[in-house]
OpenMM code with the backbone's topology and positions (N, CA, C; nanometers):
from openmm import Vec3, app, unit

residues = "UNK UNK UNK UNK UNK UNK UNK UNK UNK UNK UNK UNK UNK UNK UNK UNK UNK UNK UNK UNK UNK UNK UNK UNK UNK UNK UNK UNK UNK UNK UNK UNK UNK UNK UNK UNK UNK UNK UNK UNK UNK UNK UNK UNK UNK UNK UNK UNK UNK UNK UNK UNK UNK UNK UNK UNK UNK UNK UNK UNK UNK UNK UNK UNK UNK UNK UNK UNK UNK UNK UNK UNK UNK UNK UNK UNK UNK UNK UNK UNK UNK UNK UNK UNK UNK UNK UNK UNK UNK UNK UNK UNK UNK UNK UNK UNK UNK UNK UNK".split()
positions = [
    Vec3(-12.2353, -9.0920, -10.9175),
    Vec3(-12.3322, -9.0597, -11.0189),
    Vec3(-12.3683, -9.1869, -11.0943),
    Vec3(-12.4815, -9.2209, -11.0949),
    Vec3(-12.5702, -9.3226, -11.1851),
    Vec3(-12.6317, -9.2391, -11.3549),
    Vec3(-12.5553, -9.3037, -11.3981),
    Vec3(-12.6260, -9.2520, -11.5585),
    Vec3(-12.7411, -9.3165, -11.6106),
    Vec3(-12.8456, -9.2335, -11.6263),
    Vec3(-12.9579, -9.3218, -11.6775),
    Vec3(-12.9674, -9.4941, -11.7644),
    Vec3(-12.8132, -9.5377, -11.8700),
    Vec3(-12.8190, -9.6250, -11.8813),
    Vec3(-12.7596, -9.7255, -11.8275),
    Vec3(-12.7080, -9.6860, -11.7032),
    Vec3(-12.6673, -9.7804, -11.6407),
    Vec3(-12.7240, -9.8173, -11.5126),
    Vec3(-12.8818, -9.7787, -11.4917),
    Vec3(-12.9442, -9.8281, -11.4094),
    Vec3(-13.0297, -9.9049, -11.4400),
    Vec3(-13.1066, -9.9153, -11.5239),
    Vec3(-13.1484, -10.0236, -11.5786),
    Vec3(-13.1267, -10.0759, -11.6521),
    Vec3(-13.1436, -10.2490, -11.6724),
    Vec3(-13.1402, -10.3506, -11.7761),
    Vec3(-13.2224, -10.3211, -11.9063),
    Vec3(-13.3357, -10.2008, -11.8937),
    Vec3(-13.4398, -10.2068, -12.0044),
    Vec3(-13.3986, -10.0948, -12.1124),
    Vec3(-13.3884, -10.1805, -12.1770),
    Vec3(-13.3254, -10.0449, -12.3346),
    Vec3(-13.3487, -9.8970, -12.3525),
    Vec3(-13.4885, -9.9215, -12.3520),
    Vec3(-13.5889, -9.8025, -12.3147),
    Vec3(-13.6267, -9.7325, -12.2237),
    Vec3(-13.5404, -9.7276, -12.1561),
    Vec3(-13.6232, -9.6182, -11.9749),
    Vec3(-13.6619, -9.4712, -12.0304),
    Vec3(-13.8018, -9.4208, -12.0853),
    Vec3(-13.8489, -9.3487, -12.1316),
    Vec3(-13.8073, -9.2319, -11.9888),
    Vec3(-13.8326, -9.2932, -11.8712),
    Vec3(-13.8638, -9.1709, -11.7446),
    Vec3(-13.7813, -9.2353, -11.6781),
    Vec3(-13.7070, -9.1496, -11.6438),
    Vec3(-13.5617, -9.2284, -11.5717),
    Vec3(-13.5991, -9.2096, -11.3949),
    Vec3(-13.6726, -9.0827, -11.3908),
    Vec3(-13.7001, -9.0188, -11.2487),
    Vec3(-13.8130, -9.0990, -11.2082),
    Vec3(-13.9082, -9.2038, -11.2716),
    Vec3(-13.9621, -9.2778, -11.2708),
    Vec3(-13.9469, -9.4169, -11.1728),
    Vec3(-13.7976, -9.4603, -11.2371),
    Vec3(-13.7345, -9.5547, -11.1935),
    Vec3(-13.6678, -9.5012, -11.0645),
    Vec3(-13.6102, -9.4137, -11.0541),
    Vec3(-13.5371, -9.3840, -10.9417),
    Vec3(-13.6416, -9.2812, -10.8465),
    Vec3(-13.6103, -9.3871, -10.7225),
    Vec3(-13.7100, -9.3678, -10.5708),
    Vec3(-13.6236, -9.2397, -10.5029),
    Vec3(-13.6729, -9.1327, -10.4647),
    Vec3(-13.6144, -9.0560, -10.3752),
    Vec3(-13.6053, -9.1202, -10.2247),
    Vec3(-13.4874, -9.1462, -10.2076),
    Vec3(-13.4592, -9.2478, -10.0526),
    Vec3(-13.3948, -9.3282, -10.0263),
    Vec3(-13.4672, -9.4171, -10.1292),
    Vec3(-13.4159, -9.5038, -10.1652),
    Vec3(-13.2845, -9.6036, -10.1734),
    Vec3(-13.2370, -9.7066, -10.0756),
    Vec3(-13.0971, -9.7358, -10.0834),
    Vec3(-13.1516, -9.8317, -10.1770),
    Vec3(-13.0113, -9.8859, -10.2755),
    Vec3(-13.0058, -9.9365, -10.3761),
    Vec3(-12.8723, -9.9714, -10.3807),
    Vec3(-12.8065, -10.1412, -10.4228),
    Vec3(-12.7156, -10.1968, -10.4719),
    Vec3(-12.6388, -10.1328, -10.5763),
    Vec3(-12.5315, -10.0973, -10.5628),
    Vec3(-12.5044, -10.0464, -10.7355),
    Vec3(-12.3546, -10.0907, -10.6930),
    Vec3(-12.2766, -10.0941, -10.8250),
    Vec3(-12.1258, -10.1371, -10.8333),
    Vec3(-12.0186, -10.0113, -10.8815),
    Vec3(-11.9646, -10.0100, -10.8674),
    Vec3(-11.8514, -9.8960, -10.9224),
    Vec3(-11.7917, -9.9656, -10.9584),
    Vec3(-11.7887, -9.8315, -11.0997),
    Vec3(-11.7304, -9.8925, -11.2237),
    Vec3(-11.5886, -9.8100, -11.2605),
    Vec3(-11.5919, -9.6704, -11.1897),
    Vec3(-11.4555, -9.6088, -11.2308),
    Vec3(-11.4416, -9.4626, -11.1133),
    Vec3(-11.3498, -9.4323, -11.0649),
    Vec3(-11.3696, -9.3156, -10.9474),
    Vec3(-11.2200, -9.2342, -11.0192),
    Vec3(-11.2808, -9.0905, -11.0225),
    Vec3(-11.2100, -9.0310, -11.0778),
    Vec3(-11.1529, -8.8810, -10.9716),
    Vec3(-11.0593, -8.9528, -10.8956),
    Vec3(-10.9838, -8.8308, -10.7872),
    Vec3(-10.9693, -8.7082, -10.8121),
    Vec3(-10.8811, -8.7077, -10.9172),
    Vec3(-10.8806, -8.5481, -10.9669),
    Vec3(-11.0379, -8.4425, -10.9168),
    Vec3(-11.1804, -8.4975, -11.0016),
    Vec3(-11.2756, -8.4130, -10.9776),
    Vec3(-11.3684, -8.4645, -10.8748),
    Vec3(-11.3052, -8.5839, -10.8261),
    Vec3(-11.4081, -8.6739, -10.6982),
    Vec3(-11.5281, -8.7330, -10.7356),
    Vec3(-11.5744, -8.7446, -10.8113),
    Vec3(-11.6521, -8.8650, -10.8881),
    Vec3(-11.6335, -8.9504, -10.8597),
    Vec3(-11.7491, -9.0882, -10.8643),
    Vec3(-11.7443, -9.1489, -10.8779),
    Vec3(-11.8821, -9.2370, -11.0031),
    Vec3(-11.8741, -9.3008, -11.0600),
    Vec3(-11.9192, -9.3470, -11.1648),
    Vec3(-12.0058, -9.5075, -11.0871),
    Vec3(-12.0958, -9.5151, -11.0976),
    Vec3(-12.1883, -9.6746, -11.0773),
    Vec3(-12.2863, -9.7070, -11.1566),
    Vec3(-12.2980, -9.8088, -11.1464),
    Vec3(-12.3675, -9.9145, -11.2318),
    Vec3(-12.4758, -10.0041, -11.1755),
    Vec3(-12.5775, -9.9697, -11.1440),
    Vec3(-12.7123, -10.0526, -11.0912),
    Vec3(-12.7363, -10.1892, -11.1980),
    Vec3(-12.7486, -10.1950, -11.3149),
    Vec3(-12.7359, -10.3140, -11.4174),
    Vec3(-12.6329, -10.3713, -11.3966),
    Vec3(-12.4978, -10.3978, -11.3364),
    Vec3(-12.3859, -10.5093, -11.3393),
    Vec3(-12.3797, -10.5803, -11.1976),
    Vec3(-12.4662, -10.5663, -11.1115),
    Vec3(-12.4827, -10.6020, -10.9861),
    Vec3(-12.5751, -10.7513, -10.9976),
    Vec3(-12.5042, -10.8433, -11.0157),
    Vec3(-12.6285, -10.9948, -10.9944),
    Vec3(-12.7091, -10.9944, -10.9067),
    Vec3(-12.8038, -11.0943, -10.8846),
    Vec3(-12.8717, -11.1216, -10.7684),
    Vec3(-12.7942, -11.1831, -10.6540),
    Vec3(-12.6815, -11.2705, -10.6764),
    Vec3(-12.6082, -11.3047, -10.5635),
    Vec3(-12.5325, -11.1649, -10.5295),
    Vec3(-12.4780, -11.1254, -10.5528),
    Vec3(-12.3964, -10.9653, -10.5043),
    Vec3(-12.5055, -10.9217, -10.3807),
    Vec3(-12.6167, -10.8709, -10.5019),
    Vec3(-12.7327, -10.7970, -10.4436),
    Vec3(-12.7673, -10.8490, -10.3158),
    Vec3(-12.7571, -10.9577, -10.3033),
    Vec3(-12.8089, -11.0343, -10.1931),
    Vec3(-12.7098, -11.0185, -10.0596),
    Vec3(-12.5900, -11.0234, -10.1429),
    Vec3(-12.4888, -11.0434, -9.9724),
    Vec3(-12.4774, -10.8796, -9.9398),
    Vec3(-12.4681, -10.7979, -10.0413),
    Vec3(-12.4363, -10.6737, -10.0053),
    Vec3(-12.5755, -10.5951, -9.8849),
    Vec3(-12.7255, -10.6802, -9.9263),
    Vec3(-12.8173, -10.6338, -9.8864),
    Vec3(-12.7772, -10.7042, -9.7471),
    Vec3(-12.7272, -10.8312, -9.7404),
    Vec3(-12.7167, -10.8473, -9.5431),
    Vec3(-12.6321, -10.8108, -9.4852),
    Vec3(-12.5016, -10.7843, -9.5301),
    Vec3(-12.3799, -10.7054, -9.5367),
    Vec3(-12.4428, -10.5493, -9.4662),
    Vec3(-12.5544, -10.5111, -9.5269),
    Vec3(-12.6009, -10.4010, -9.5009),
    Vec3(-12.6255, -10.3696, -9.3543),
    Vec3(-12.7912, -10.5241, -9.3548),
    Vec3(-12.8620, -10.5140, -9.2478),
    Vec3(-12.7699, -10.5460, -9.1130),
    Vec3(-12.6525, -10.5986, -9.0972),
    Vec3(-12.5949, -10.6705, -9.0213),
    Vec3(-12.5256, -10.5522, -8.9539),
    Vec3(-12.4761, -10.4462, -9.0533),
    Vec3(-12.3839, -10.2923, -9.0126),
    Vec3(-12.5136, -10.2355, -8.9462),
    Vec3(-12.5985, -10.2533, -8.9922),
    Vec3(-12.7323, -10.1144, -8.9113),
    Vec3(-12.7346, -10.1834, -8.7592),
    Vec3(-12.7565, -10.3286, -8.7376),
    Vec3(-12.7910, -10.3940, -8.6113),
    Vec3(-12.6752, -10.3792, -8.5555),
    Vec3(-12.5488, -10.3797, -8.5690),
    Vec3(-12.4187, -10.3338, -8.4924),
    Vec3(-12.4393, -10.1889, -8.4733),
    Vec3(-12.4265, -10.0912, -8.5904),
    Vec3(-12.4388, -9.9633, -8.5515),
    Vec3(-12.5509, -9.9221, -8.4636),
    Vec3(-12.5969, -9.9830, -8.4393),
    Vec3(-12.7663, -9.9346, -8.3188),
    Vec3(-12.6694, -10.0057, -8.2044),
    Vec3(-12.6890, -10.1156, -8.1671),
    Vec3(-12.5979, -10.1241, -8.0344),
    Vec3(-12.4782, -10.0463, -7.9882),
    Vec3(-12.3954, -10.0015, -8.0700),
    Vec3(-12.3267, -9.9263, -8.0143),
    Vec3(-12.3573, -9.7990, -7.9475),
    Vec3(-12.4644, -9.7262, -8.0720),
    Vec3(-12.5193, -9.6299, -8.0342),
    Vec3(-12.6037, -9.6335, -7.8958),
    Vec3(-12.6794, -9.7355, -7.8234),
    Vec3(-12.7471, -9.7694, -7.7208),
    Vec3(-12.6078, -9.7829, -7.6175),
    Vec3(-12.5161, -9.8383, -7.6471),
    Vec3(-12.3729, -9.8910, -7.5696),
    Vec3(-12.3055, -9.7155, -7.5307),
    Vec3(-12.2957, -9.6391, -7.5890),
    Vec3(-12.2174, -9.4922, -7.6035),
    Vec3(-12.3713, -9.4142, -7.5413),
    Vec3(-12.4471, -9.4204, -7.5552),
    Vec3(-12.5392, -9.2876, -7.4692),
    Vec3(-12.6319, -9.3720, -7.3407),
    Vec3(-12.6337, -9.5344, -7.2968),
    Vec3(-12.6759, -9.5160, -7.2166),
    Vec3(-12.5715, -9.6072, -7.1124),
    Vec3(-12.4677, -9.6444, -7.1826),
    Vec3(-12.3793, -9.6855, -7.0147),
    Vec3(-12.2869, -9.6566, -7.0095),
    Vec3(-12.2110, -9.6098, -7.1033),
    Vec3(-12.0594, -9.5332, -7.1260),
    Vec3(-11.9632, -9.6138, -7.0396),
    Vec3(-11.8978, -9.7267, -7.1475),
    Vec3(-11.8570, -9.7919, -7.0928),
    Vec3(-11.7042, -9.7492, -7.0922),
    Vec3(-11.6253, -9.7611, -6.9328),
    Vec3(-11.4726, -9.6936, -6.9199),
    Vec3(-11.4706, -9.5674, -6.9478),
    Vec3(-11.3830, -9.5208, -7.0521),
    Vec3(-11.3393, -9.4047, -7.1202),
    Vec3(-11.4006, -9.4099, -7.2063),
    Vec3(-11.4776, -9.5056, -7.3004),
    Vec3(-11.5134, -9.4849, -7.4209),
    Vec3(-11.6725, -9.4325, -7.4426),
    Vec3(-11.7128, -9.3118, -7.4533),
    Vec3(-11.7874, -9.2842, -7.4439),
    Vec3(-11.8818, -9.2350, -7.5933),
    Vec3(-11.8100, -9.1815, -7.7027),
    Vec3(-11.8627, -9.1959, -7.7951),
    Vec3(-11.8514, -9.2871, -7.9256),
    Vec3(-11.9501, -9.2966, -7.9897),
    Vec3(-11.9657, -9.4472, -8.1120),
    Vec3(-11.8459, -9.4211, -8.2137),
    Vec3(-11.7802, -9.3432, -8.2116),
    Vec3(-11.6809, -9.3173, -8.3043),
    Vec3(-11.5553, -9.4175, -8.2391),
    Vec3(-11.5281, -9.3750, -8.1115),
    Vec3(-11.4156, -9.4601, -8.0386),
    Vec3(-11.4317, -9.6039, -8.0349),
    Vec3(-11.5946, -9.6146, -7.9340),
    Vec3(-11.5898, -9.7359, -7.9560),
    Vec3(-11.5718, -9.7941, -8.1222),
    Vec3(-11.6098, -9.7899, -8.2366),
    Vec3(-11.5675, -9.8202, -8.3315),
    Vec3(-11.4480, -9.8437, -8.3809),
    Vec3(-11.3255, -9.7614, -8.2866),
    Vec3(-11.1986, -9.7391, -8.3363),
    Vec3(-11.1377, -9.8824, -8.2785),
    Vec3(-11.2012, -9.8653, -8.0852),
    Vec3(-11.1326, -9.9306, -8.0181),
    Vec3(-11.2107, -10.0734, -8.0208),
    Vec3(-11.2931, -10.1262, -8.0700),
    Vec3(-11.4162, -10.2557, -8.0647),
    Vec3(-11.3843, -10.3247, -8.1524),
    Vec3(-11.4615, -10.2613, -8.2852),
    Vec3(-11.5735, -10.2652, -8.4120),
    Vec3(-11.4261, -10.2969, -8.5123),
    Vec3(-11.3750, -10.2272, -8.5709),
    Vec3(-11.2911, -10.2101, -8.6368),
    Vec3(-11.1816, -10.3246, -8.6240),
    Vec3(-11.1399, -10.3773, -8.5313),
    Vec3(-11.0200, -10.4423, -8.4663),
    Vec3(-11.0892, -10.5834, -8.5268),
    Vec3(-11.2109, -10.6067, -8.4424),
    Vec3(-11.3223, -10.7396, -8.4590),
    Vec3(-11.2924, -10.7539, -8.5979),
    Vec3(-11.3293, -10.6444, -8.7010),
    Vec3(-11.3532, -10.6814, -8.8136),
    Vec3(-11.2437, -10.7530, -8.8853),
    Vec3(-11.1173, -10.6388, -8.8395),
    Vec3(-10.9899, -10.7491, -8.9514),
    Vec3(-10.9600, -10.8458, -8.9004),
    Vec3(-10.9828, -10.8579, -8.7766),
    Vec3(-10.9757, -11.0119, -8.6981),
    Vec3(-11.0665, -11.1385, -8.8173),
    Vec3(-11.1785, -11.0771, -8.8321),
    Vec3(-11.3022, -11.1967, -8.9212),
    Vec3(-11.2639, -11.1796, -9.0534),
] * unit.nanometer
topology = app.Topology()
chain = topology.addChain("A")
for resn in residues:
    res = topology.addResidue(resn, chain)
    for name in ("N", "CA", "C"):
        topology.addAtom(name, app.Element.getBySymbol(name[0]), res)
């Protein structure tokens, strides 16, 4: 959940539904996650432009992996591993704590 003042920097956000795009992905930071009722609490204003920036290629970089796999799992099924979940388990995942 985003609270109206913590999505924007501007004092005044008269129309909050204004500011916020239905679709829309958007940078935001978490600020507090509360287990008991499963909440979680974020903050669109505490996110810099450097954050914003790595998190946005951070992004694009997961979509261009997640499409190859998906092309890798429905058109050559490689061995046993046939769906993007495995390969992820057995690939993707391993690669990553490796980097």
């Amino acid at each position: 959940m985003i609270s109206p003042n913590e999505y924007s920097k501007r004092p005044n956000l008269k129309n909050f539904y204004k500011a916020v795009k239905l679709g829309r992905k958007e940078v935001v930071r978490v600020q507090r996650v509360d287990e008991v009722q499963g909440y979680i609490d974020l903050s669109k204003k505490d996110v810099n432009p450097k954050e914003h920036k790595i998190a946005l290629d951070k992004y694009h970089r997961s979509k261009i992996v997640h499409s190859i796999l998906i092309h890798i799992a429905t058109d050559k099924k490689v061995g046993k591993l046939t769906s993007v979940a495995e390969l992820y388990e057995k690939v993707v995942y391993p690669l990553n704590r490796k980097f």
